[in-house]
ROSEFI-229753 format. One record per residue (C-alpha): x, y, z; residue number from 1. Coordinates in nm, 2 decimals, always signed. Example, Ala and Ser with C-alpha at 12.3 -4.5 7.8 and 13.67 -1.06 7.14 Angstrom:
# residues 2
((+1.23, -0.45, +0.78), 1)
((+1.37, -0.11, +0.71), 2)
# end
This chain:
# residues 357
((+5.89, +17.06, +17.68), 1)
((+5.81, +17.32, +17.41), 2)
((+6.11, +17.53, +17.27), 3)
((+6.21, +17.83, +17.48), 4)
((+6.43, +18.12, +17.45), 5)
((+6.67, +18.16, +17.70), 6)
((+7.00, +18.33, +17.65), 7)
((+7.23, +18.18, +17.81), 8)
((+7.45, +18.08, +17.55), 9)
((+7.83, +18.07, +17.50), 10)
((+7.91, +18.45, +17.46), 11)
((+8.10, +18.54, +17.12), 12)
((+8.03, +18.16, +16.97), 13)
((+7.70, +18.10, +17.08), 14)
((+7.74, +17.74, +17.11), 15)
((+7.61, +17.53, +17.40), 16)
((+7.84, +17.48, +17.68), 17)
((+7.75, +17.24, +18.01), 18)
((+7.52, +17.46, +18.17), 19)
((+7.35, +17.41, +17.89), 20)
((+7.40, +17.09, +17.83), 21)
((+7.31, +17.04, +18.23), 22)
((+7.00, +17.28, +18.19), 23)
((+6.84, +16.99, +17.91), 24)
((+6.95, +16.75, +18.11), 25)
((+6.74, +16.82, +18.40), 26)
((+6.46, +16.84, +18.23), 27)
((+6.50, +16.50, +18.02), 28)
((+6.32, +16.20, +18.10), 29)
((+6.26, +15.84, +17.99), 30)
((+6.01, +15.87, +17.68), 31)
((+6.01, +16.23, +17.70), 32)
((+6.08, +16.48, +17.39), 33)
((+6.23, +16.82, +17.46), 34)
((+6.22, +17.06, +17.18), 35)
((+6.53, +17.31, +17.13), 36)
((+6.51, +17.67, +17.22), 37)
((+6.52, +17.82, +16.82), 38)
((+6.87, +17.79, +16.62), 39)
((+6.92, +18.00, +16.34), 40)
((+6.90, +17.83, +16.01), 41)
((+7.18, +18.06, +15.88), 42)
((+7.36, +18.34, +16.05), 43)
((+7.08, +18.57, +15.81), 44)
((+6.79, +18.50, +16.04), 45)
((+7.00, +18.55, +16.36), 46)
((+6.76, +18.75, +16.60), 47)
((+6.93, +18.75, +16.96), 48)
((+7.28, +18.80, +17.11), 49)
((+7.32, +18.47, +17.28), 50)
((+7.05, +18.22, +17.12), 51)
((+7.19, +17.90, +16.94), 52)
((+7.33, +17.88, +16.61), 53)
((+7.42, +17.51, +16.45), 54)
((+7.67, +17.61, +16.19), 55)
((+8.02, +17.66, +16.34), 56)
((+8.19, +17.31, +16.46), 57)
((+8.22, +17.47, +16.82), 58)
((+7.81, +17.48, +16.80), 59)
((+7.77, +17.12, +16.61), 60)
((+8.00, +16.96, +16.87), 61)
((+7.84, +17.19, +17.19), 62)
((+7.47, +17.03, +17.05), 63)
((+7.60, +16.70, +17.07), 64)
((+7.72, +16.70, +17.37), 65)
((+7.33, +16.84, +17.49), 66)
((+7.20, +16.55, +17.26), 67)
((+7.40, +16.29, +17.40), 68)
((+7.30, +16.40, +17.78), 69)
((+6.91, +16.42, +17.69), 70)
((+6.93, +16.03, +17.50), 71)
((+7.11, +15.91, +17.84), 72)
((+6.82, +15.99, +18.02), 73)
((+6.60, +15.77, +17.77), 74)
((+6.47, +16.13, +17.62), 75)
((+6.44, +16.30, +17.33), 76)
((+6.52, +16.61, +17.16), 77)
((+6.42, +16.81, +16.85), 78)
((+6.59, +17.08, +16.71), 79)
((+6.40, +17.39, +16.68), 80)
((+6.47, +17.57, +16.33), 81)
((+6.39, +17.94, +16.29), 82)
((+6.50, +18.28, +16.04), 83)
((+6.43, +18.57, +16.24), 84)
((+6.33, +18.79, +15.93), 85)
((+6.26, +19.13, +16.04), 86)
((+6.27, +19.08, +16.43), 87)
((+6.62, +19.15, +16.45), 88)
((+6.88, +19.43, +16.33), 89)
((+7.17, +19.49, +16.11), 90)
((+7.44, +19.50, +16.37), 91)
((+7.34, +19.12, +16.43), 92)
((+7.35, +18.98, +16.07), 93)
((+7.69, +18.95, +15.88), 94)
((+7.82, +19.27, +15.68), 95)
((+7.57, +19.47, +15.87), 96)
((+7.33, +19.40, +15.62), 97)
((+6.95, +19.50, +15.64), 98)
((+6.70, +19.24, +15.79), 99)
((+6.49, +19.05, +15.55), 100)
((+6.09, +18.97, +15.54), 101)
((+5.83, +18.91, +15.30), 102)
((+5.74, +19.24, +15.25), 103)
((+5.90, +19.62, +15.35), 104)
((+5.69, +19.64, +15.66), 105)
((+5.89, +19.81, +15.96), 106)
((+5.78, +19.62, +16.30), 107)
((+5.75, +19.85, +16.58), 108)
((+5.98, +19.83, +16.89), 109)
((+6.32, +19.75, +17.03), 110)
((+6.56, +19.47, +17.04), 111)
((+6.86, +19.38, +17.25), 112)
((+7.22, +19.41, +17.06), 113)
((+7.55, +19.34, +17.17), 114)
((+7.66, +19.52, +17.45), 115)
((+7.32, +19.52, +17.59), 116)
((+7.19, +19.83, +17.48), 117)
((+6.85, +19.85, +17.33), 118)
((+6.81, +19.98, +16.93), 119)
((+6.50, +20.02, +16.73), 120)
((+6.41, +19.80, +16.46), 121)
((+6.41, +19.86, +16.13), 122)
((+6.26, +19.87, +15.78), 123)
((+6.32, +19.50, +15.62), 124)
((+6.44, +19.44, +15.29), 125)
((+6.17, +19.23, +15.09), 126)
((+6.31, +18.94, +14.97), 127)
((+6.34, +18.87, +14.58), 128)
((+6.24, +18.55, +14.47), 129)
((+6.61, +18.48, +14.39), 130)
((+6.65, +18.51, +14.77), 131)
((+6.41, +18.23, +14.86), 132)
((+6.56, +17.90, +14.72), 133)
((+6.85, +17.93, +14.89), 134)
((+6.72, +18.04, +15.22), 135)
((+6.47, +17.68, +15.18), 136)
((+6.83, +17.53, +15.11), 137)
((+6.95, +17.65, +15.44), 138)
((+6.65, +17.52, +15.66), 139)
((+6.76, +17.20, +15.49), 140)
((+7.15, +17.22, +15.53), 141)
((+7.07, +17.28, +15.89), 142)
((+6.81, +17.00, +15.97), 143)
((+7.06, +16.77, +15.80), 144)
((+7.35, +16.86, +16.02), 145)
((+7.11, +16.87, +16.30), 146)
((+7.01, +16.49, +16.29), 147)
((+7.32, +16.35, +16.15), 148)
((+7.60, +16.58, +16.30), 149)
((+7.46, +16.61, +16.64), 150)
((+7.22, +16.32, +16.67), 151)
((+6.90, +16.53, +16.70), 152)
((+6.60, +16.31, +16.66), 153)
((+6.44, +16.53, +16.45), 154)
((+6.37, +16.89, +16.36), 155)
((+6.05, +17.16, +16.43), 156)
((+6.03, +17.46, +16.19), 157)
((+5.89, +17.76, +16.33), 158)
((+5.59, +17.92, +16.20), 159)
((+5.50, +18.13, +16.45), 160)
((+5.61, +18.40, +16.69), 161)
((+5.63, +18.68, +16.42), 162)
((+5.91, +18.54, +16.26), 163)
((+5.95, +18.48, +15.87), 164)
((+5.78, +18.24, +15.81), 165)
((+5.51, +18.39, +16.00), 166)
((+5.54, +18.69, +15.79), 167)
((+5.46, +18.53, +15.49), 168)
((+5.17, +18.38, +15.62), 169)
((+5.03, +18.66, +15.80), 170)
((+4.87, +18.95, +15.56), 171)
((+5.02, +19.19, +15.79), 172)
((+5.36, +19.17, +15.69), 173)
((+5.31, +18.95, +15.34), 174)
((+5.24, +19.27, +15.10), 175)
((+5.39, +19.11, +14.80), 176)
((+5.22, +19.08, +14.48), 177)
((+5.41, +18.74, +14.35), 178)
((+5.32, +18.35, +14.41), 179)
((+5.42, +18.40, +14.78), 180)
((+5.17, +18.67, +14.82), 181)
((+4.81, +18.77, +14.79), 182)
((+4.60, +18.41, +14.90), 183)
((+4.63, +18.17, +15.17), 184)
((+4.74, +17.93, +14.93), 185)
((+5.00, +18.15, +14.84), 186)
((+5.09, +18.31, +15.15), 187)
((+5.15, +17.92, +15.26), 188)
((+5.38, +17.84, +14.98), 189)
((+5.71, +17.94, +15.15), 190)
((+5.67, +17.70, +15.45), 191)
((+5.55, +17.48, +15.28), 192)
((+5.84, +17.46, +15.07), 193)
((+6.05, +17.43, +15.36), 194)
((+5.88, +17.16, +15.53), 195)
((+5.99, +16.95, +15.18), 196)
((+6.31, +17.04, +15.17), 197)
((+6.35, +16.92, +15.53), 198)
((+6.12, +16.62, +15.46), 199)
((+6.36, +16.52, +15.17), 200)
((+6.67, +16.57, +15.34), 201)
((+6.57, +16.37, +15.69), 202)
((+6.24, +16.20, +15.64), 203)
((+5.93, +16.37, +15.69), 204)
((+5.90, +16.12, +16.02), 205)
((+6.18, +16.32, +16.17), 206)
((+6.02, +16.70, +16.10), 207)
((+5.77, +16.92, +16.30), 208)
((+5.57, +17.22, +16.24), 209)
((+5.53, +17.51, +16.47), 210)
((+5.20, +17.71, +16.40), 211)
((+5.06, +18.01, +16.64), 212)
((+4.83, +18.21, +16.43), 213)
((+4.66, +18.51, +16.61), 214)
((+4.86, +18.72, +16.82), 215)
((+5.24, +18.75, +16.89), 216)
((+5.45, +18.94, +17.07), 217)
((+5.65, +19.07, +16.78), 218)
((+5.45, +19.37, +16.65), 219)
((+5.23, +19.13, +16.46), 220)
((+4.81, +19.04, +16.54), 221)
((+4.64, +18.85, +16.29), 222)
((+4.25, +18.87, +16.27), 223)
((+4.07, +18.64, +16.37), 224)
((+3.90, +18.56, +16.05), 225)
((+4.29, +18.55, +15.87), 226)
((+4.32, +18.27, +16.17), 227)
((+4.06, +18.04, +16.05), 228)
((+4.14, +18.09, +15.73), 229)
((+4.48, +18.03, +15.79), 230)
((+4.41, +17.73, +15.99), 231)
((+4.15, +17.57, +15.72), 232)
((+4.40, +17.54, +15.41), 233)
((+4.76, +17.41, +15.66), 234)
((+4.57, +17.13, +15.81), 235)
((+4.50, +16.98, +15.46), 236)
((+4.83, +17.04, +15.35), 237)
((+5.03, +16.90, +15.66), 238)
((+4.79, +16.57, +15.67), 239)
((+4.92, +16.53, +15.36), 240)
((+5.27, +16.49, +15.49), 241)
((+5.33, +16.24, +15.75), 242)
((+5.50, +16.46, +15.95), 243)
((+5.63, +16.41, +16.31), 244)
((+5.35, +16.65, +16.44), 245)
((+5.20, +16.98, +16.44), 246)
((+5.26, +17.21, +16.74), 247)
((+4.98, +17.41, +16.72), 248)
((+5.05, +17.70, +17.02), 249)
((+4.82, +17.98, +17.10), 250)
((+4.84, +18.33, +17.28), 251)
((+4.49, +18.39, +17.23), 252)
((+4.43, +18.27, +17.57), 253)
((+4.51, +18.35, +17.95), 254)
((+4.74, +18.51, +18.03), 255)
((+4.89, +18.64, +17.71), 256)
((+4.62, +18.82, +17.59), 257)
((+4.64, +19.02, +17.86), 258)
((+5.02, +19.04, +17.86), 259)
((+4.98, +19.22, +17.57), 260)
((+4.72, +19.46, +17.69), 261)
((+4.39, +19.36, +17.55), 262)
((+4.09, +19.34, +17.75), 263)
((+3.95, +18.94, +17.58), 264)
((+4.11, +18.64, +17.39), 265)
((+4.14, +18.82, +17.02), 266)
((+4.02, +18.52, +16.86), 267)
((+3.66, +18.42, +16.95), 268)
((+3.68, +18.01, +16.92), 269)
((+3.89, +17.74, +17.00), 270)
((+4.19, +17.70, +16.78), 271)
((+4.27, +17.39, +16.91), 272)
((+3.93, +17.23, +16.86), 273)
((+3.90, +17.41, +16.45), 274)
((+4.25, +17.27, +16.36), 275)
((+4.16, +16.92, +16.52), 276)
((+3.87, +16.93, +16.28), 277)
((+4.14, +17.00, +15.97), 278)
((+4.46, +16.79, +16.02), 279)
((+4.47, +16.46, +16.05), 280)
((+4.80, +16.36, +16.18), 281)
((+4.96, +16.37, +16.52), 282)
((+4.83, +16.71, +16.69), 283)
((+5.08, +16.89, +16.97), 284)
((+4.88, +17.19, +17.11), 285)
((+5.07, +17.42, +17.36), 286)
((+5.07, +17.78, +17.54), 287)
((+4.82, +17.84, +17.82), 288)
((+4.76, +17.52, +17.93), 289)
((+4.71, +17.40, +18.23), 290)
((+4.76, +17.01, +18.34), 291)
((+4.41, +16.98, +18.39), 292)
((+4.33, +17.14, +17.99), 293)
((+4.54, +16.94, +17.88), 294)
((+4.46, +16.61, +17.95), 295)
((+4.09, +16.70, +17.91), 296)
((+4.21, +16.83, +17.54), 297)
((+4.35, +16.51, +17.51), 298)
((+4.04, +16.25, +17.66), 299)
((+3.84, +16.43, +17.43), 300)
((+4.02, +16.36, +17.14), 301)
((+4.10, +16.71, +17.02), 302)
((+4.48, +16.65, +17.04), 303)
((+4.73, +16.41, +17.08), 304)
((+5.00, +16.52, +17.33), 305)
((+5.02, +16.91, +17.48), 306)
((+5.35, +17.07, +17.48), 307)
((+5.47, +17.34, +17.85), 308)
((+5.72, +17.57, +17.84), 309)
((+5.73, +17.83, +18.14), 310)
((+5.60, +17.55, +18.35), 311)
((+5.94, +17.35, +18.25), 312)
((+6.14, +17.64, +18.40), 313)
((+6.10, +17.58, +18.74), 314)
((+5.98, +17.23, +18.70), 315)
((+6.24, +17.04, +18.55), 316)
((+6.10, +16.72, +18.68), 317)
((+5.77, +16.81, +18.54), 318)
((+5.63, +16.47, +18.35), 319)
((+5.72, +16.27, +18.70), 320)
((+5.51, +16.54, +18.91), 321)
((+5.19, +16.52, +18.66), 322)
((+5.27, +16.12, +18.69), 323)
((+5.29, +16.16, +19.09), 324)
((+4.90, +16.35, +19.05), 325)
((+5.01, +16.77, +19.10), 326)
((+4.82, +16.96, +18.93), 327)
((+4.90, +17.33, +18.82), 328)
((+4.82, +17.49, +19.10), 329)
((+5.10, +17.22, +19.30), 330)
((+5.38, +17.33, +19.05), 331)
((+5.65, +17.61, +19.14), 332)
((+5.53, +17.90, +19.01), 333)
((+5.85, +18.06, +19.00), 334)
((+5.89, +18.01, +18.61), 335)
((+5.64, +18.25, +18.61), 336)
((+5.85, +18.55, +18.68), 337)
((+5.98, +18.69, +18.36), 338)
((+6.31, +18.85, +18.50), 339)
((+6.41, +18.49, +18.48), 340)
((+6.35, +18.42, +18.13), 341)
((+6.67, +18.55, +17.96), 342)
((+7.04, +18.64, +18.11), 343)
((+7.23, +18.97, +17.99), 344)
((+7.51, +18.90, +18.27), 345)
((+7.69, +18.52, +18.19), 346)
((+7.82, +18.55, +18.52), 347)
((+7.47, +18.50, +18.62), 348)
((+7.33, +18.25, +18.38), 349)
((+7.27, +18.00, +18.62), 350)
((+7.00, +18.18, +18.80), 351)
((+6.63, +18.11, +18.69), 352)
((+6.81, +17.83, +18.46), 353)
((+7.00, +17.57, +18.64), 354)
((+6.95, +17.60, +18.97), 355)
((+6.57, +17.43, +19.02), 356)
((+6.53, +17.08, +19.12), 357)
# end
C-alpha cells in the first residue's frame, strides 16, 4: 500500500490513536509492506491539521502501537517522511512563522487550517543555506526514532507531490542561484543529501525514495523535457545507494491528468519504462495502475513490485483478492469517491476509513 493522506488523526496531538492503529491493521498482511501516510520531519514542514507527526512521545508511542499491529499480521510498514515547504501556512508552523521553499515562489490556492476554514497560501521564505543542514538533520533525527523508537522497518522520503524536496528539484519553484540551484545535478543535491543522512543513521537497506516528476496537484507541472532530465541523472545516483527502493509514482496518466483539467497525459513517454532504463536497484512504480498494468509492468521486467493507494481504501484485503484472481474492474470502487479521502468532523472519522471489509 502506497502512503496516503487521510486525516483522521488525534485532534490537538496528532498522534495515532486505535482507529488508526485498526485502519493499518486491516490492511496488513503476511509479507506485505504498507507505507505511512506522510509524518512531518519537524513541526517546520507541517502541512495539514490532522496528518501525523513523530516527535512528541504521545505520537512515538501512538506509532508503535500501529507498528506493533501491522508486524502481528506478518506485515510491514515504512514510515513516510515529508517537509511540506510552501504547501502549508503560517498559522500551522510554530511562532506563526512564514513557510519555507527553495525559492520565493507563491503557490496558488487554498489550504485547510484549524477550525476548518479555508486560507490562501502564501509567499515562502527561501531558505538560506544555513537553513539546510539542520533541516537534513531532522529528516535524520526522525528516521532514527522512526525505526528504533517505534519499530518502523524502514523509512520513504518524499520527493514528490509538490513538496520541498520537490521544489528543489523542480525549476519551477528552485530559482536559486547557489549549489542547490541552477542544474539537475544541483537541483538534486538537497535530496540527495537527505537520503545520506538517513542512510547513515539506519542503513541505506532500511530507506526509500519517493519520486513523481511531472504533474502535481500542488500548483506545480514540470515539463516534460525537465522530467526526463530529471529522471536521467536520480537513477544513477540512487543505484549507487543500495537503497530499499525507488517509488517511482506518476500522475501523468489516467485519471489524474484529467483531474487536473488537461485534455492528454503531460508527459509523452513512459516514465516507468525511461527510469527502468536508469536505476538499477529495486524499482516500486505506483499511481494509475491497474492490477492488470501492473503485473504486465512487472513480467516485463520494467519494475519490480507496484505500489496502490485509493484501491487500498475500500480494499483492505487487497493482496488476498489479486491472489484469489479479481481484477480491477472486481474491486470496490468506492475508494474512488473523494469525499472519503480526508475527515474535517472526528466524530466521523470512521466513515470511508474503518468501516470496509
Amino acid at each position: 500500500m502506497s502512503a496516503m493522506t487521510r486525516l483522521r488523526m488525534s485532534p490537538g496531538s496528532e498522534a495515532p490513536r486505535e482507529l488508526n492503529s485498526l485502519y493499518y491493521e486491516q490492511r496488513a498482511s503476511a509479507g506485505g509492506l504498507l507505507v505511512s501516510e506522510c509524518i512531518y520531519s519537524d513541526p517546520t514542514g507541517r502541512g495539514y491539521v490532522r496528518a501525523p507527526g513523530l516527535h512528541t512521545q504521545e505520537q512515538l508511542s501512538g506509532w508503535k502501537q500501529v507498528v506493533d499491529r501491522v508486524h502481528a499480521k506478518g506485515g510491514y510498514l515504512y514510515a513516510q517522511l515529508f517537509h511540506a515547504g510552501r504547501i502549508s501556512h503560517p498559522s500551522l508552523l510554530p511562532g506563526g512563522q512564514q513557510t519555507l521553499s527553495a525559492s520565493s515562489v507563491k503557490p496558488t490556492g487554498q489550504l485547510y487550517v484549524e477550525g476548518g476554514v479555508k486560507k490562501e497560501y502564501e509567499t515562502p521564505r527561501a531558505l538560506e543555506l544555513s537553513d539546510i543542514p539542520p533541516l537534513v538533520f531532522q529528516f535524520a533525527k526522525t528516521a532514527k526514532a522512526a525505526v528504533e523508537q517505534c519499530g518502523f522497518d524502514g523509512i520513504e522520503i518524499h520527493a514528490g507531490n509538490g513538496y520541498l524536496l520537490h521544489q528543489f528539484l523542480a525549476a519551477q519553484t528552485n530559482q536559486r542561484s547557489d549549489k542547490y540551484g541552477g542544474s539537475v545535478e544541483n537541483r538534486s543535491r538537497l535530496l540527495l543529501e537527505v537520503v545520506d543522512a538517513c542512510a547513515a543513521e539506519i542503513g541505506p537497506e532500511r530507506v526509500g525514495v519517493k519520486l513523481q516528476p511531472g504533474l502535481t496537484f500542488a500548483d506545480l507541472v514540470q515539463p516534460e523535457v525537465e522530467v526526463r532530465e530529471s529522471l536521467s541523472h536520480l537513477g544513477p545516483e540512487l543505484s549507487k545507494r543500495g537503497l530499499a527502493y525507488v517509488c517511482l509514482s506518476s500522475l501523468n496518466g489516467e485519471p489524474y491528468y484529467k483531474l487536473l483539467g488537461l485534455q492528454a497525459p503531460h508527459v509523452g513517454f513512459d516514465v516507468f519504462e525511461r527510469f527502468r532504463e536508469r536505476y538499477t536497484g529495486t524499482l516500486m512504480i505506483n499511481g494509475g495502475l491497474s492490477v492488470e498494468s501492473a503485473e504486465s509492468y512487472i513480467s516485463r521486467g520494467k519494475a519490480d513490485l507496484a505500489s496502490f493507494g485509493v484501491p487500498f481504501i475500500a480494499n483492505p484485503r487487497l493482496p488476498a483478492l489479486v491472489a484469489e484472481g479479481k481484477r480491477s474492474a472486481d474491486l470496490n470502487p468506492a475508494g474512488w469517491n473523494t469525499g472519503i479521502w480526508y475527515s474535517k468532523d472526528p466524530s466521523k472519522d470512521a466513515a470511508g476509513y474503518t468501516e470496509f471489509e
